[in-house]
C-alpha positions as CSV (number, residue, x, y, z in Angstrom):
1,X,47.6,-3.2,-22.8
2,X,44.7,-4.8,-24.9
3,X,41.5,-5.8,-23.5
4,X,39.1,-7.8,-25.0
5,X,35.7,-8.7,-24.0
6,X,33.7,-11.9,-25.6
7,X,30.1,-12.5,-25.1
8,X,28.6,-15.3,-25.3
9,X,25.3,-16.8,-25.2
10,X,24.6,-19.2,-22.1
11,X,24.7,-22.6,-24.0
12,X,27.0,-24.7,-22.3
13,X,30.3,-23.5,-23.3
14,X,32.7,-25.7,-21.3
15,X,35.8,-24.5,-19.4
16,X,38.1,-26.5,-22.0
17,X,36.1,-24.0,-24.6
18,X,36.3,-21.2,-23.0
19,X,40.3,-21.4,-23.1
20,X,40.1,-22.2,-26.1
21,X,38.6,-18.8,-27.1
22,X,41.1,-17.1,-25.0
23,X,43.9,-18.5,-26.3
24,X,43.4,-17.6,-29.5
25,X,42.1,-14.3,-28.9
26,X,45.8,-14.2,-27.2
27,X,47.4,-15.1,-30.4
28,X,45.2,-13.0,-32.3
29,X,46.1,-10.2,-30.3
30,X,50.2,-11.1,-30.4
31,X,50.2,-11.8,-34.5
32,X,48.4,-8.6,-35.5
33,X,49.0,-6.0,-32.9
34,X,52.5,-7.5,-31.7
35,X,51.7,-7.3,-28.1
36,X,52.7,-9.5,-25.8
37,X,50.5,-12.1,-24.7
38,X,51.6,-11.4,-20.7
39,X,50.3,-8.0,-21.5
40,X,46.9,-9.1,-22.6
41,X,43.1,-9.2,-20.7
42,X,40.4,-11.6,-22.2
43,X,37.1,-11.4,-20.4
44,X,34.1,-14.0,-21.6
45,X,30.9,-12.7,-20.2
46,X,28.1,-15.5,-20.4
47,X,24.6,-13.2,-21.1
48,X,20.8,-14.7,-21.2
49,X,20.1,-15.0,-25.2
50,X,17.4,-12.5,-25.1
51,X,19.8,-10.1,-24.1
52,X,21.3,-9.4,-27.7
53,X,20.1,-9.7,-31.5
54,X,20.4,-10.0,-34.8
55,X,18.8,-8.4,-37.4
56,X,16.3,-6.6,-35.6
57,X,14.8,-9.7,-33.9
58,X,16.2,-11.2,-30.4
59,X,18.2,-14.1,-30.8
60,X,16.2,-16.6,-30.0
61,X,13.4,-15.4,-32.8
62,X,16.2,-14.7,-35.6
63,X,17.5,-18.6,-35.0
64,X,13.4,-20.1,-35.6
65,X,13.3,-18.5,-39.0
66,X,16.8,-20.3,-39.8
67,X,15.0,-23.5,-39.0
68,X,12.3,-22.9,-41.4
């Protein structure tokens, strides 16, 4: 039984989105691990952008230097 769990940043992500993301996680899951989508669990945590990084810097720094 697959689970899969998405974060995303807070942002305003809409409902509409947010089933989008699961649905194709769903057929993701189906096409490459042949499991069947009834069997499948798709969680979407929303988490504060200064939660997580990249590169070393929190996300919120890392996105300013791709403005410059």
């Amino acid at each position: 039984m697959p689970y899969v769990n998405i974060k995303i940043t807070r942002e305003g992500a809409t409902a509409a989105q947010k089933a989008e993301l699961i649905k194709g996680v769903t057929k993701l899951l189906s096409d490459v691990l042949d499991k069947n989508p009834a069997v499948t669990f798709v969680v979407i945590d929303e988490v504060e952008m200064e939660d997580w990084g990249v590169g070393g810097l929190p996300v919120a720094e890392y996105r300013k230097t791709l403005e410059t």
